[in-house]
N, C-alpha and C positions, 0 to 999 in steps of 0.2 A: 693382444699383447698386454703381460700386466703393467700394472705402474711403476716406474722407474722408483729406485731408494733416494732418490731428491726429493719428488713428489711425495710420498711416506713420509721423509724425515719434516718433510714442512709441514705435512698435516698433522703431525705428530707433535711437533712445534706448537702449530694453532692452540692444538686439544690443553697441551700443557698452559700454555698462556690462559685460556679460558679459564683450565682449573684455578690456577693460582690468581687470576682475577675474583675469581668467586671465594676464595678462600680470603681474601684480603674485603671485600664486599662486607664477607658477615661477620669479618673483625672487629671492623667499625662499625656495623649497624652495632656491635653488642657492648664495644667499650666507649661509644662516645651516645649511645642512648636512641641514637635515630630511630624510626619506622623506615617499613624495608622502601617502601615509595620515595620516604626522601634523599634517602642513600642511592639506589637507583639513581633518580634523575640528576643527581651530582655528581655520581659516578661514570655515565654517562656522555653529560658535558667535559669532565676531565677526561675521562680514556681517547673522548675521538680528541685532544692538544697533546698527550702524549703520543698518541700515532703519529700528530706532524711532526712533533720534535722529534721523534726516533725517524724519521724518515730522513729529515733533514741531517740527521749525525750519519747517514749510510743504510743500505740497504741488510749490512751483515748486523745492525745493530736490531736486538729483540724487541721490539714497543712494548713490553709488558711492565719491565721495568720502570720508564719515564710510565707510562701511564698509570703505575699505583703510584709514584710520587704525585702527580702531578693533581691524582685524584683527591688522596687524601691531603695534600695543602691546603688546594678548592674547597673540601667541607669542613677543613680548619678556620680557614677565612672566614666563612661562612657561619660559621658556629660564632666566632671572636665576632663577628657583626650582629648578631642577634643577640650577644651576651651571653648564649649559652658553653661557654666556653672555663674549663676552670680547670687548675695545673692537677687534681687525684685525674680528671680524664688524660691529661696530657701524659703522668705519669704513666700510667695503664697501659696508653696506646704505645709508648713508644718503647716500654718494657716489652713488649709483644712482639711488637716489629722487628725489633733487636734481635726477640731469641727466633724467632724463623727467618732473619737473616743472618745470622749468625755476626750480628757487629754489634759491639756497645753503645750501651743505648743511651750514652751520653751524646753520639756522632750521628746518629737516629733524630735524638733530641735536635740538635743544629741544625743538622741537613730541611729539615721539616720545617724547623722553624725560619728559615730563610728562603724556602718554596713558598710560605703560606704569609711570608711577612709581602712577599714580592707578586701576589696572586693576583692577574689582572683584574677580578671584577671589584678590587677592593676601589679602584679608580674611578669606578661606576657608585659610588656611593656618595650620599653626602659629606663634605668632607670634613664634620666631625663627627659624623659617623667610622669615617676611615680612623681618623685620628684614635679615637677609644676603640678597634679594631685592632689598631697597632699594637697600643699600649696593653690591651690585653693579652693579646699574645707575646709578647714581654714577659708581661708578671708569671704567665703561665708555663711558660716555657724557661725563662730565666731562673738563678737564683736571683728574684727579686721580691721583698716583700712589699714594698710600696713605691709608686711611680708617678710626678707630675711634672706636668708640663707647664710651662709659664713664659708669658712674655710682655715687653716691656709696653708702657702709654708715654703718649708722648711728655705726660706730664712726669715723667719719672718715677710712675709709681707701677707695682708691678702688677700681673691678673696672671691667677690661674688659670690656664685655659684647660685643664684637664686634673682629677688625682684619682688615683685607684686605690684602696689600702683604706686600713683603718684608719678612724675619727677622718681629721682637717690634719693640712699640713701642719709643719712644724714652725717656728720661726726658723731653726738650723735652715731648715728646708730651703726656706725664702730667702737667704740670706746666705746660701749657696747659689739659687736659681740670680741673684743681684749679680755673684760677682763675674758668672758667668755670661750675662750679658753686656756687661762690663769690661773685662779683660778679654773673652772671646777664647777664654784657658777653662780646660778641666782642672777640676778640681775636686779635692778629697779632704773631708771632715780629721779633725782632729782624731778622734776615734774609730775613725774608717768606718763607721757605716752608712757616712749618707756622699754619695757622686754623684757630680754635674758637668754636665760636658754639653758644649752647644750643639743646637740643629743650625748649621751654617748652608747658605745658599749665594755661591758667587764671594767664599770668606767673608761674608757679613750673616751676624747673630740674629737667625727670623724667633728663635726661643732657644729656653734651656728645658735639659733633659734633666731631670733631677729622679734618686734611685734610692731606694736603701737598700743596703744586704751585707751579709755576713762579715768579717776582716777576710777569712779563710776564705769567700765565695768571692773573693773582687776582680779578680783577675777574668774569672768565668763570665761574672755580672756586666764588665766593661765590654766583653765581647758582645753580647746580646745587645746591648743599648747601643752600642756604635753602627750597629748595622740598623738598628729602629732608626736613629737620627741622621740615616744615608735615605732611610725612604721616608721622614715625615716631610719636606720640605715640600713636594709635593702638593699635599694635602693641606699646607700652610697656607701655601701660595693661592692656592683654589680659592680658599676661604677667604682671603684680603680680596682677592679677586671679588669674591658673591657681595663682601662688605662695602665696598664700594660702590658695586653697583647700586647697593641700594642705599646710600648714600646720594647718588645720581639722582636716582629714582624719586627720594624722598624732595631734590629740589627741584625737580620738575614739578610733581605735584602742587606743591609748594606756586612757585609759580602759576601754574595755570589757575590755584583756587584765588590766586591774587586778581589775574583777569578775570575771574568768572564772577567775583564777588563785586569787581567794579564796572561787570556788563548788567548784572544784576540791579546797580544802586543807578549806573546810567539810563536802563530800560524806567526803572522806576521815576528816575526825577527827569526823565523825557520825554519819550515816545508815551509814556500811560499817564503824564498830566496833561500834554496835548492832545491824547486821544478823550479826555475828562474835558476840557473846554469844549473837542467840539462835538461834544454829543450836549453838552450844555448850551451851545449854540443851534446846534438841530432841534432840541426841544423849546427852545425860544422860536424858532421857524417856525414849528408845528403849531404851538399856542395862536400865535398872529396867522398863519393861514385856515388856522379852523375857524375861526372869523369870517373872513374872505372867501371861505368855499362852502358857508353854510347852507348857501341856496343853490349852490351849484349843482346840475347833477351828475356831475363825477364826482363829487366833494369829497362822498367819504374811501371812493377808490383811490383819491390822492393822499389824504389824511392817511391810509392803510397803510402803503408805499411809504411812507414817511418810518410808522411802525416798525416797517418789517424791517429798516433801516437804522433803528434805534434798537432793535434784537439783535443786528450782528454788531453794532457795537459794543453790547454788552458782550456780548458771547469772545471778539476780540480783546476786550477790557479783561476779559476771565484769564484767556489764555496767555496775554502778555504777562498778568500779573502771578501765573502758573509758573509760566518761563522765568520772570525775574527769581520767585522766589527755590527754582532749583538750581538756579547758578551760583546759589550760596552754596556753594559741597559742601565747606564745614560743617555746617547744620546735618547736611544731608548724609555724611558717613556717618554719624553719629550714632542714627540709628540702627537696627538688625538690619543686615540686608533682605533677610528673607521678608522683613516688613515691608522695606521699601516697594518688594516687588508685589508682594499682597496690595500694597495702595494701587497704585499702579493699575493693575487687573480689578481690581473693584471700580474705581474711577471710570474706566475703561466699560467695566459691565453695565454700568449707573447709566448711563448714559445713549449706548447703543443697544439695537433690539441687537445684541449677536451674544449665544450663548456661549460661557465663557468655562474652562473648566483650568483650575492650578493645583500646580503638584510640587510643592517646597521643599527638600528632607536633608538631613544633613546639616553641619556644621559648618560656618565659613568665616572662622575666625582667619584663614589665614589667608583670606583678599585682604591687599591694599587697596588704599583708597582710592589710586586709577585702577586698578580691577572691577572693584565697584561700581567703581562711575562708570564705566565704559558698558559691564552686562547688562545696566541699568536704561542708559541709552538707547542698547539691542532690541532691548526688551519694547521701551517707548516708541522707538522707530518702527518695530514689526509690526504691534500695535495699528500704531497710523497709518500704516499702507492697508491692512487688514480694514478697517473704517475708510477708506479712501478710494481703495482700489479694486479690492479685490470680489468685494460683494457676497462675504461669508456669510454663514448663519450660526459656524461655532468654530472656535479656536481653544485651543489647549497651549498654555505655558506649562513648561517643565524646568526646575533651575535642582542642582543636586552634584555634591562632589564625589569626588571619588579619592580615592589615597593620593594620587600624583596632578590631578587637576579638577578644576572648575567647569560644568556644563550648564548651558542655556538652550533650548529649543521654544522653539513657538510654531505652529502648526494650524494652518486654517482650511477649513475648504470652499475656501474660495473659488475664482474663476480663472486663475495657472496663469503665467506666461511665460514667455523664451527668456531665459534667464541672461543669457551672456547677448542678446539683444538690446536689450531691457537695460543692463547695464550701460552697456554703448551711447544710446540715447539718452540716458539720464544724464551721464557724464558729461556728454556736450551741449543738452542743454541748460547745463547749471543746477541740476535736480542729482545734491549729492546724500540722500539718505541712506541706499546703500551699501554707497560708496562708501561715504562712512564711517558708516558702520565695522564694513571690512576693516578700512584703517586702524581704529580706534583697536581691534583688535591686531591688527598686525604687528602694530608697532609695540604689543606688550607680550609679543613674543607667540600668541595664540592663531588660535586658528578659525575663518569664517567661513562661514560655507551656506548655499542656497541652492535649495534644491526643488525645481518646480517645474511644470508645464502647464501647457493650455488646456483648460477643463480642469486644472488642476490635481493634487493638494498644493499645497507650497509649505515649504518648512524651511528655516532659519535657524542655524544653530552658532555656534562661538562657543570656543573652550579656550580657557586660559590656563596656564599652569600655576599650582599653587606656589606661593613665595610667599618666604616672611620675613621681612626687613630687620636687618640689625639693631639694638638699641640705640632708642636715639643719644646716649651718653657714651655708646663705644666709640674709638678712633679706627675708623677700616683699615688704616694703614697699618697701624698695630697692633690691632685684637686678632685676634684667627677665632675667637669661640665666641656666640652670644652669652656665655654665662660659665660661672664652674660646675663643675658635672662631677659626682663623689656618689662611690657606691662601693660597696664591699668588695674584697674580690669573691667570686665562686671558691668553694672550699669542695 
């Protein structure tokens, strides 16, 4: 039997969808600059969220449609996140669009521009990255020549948190962006080209949108920015959100270098002047028994014992006074980290026969100082068990970032054991190295992990994510941006 004219008309359906998928594919590879790889795999990502959303409008409804919109929003987004985004391509694309859809490409324009302003992965970004994603698709799409963002400190003075356009703002600028956090009113320049209108959340002023364009484009211009400042608030809020945290963040640390510098000054003016007395008293013992046991003949086996006695006092003299002086942190973020760990591993090699090999590379400006302190710890603890326990003959550190986080490994081969045993028992006996260790990492959001068995290797690893704390001079409440940000538009 042949195929029914349903099954036909649906394959025929397919084939057309397919064409016209391909045919909108290498529009974009050609008007917005892409390689065919990167269009692909955004094209890709978008068609299969167009197929849900046409599924979910009915079964009679064609997916082909939602998925070219849905597609090229996504590599709008995407383009306005990378900054390669700029209104001759916007022009281009949506003249083109218009004429194989047979609709004016001002309604092209909108329609696009409010798929690509509302594109979810833009919520995956940082969020001023979002923010200057926004705003560029704005200027790009808008009659807009120039666009900033501003909002209030609590001292009453204002901060750009964003400008797009030539030079620096204006004072007009500023002194529109004022009164609009002020009155919580749009508002329009005497000469119509500069509009501000708030970004409101819960009718309270988180910033002002502030614009310029044309007298004759205002009407057009207000439409685009009212729909940016329906979705910046978001990305506002994220942002007071990360500013705070690290705010938090900044007085814990804070904190804890307060206790660490006064466990530091305690070890020192306690436990290592009494441990200084009484090796000053053993060596007074020793003096008057070597006297007394000169004819003896165990003399000088006692005498020895004595020795061997006054070497691990030193040897605990070393390390206390090791320990006091890394509980001063300040001192100790000071340095590169990548030094710190190089001492470290040298200290380490100097000392024990165990062959040592390190691999440092990368940047890490952007640990804080619990970041720091905490791989650094990892790193000393691993160490220690490695000399303690494990009975190596060579260990490898590795410390090295990557674009979204921080790694730490250390690697011996040792003689292994039951990891989540090992654990157990340490814990309840009061043996939390670790223990931790995990901690230390857990609680900075990262992740610890041990990996070993008997006969071993055993490896030890910690990643943290990078952060970089807000200016210690911003107000979290009221900054949304670490700094103003000013660049041309794309032309």
């Amino acid at each position: 039997m042949g195929r029914t004219t349903a099954a036909l008309e649906t394959e025929r359906s397919r084939g057309t969808s397919k064409s016209s998928e391909s045919t909108i594919l290498a529009g974009v590879v050609s008007i917005l600059g892409l390689t065919a790889d990167e269009a692909e795999a955004m094209y890709a990502h978008a068609r299969a969220r167009g197929s849900i959303l046409a599924a979910a409008a009915g079964s009679s409804v064609p997916p082909t449609g939602f998925a070219e919109t849905a597609a090229i929003a996504h590599i709008v987004a995407r383009l306005a996140a990378e900054r390669r985004l700029g209104r001759r391509r916007v022009d281009r694309l949506t003249s083109r669009l218009g004429k194989a859809a047979g609709l004016p490409a001002d309604l092209v324009r909108l329609v696009l521009y409010l798929e690509a302003l509302r594109e979810p992965q833009l919520l995956e970004l940082p969020p001023e990255q979002a923010i200057e994603a926004q705003l560029m698709m704005l200027t790009s799409f808008g009659p807009v020549s120039e666009v900033s963002l501003w909002s209030a400190q609590l001292n009453g003075r204002l901060r750009c948190i964003l400008h797009l356009g030539n030079g620096a703002p204006s004072r007009r600028v500023r002194s529109a962006a004022g009164d609009v956090l002020r009155d919580s009113v749009p508002t329009t320049s005497n000469g119509a080209l500069i509009h501000a209108l708030p970004v409101l959340r819960n009718g309270q002023p988180l910033a002002a949108l502030v614009l310029r364009a044309r007298p004759d484009e205002r009407e057009r211009a207000l439409v685009f920015a009212d729909e940016a400042a329906l979705t910046l608030p978001t990305a506002l809020e994220r942002q007071a959100l990360l500013a705070r945290s690290a705010e938090d963040e900044r007085s814990l640390v804070e904190s804890g270098e307060r206790r660490l510098a006064r466990l530091g000054l305690d070890l020192h003016d306690g436990a290592i002047q009494e441990l200084a007395a009484f090796a000053g008293d053993l060596a007074l013992v020793r003096r008057q028994l070597s006297g007394a046991l000169a004819t003896h003949e165990h003399g000088d086996i006692l005498i020895g014992r004595i020795d061997d006695l006054e070497a691990r006092l030193v040897e605990l003299d070393r390390e206390l006074r090791e320990l006091a002086r890394s509980a001063e942190s300040s001192a100790l973020i000071a340095k590169p980290f990548g030094e710190l760990i190089s001492e470290q591993v040298d200290v380490f090699s100097a000392r024990h026969e165990v062959e040592t090999e390190l691999a440092v590379r990368g940047r890490f400006d952007s640990l804080t100082a619990s970041q720091k302190i905490a791989l650094l710890r990892v790193v000393q603890e691993a160490l220690t068990n490695v000399r303690e326990h494990s009975g190596a003959s060579r260990v490898s550190v590795t410390v090295f970032p990557s674009r979204t986080h921080v790694f730490a490994e250390i690697t011996d081969n040792g003689c292994g054991f039951e990891v989540e045993r090992t654990l157990v028992q340490a814990a309840k006996g009061g043996h939390l190295g670790l223990v931790g260790m995990s901690e230390r990492i857990r609680l900075l959001g990262g992740r610890f992990d041990i990996q070993s068995r008997r006969g071993g290797p055993t490896t030890i690893s910690a990643t943290v994510p990078k952060w970089r704390p807000a200016p210690q001079d911003a107000n979290p409440a009221a900054i949304f941006a670490a700094g103003q940000v000013q660049f041309e538009i794309a032309n």
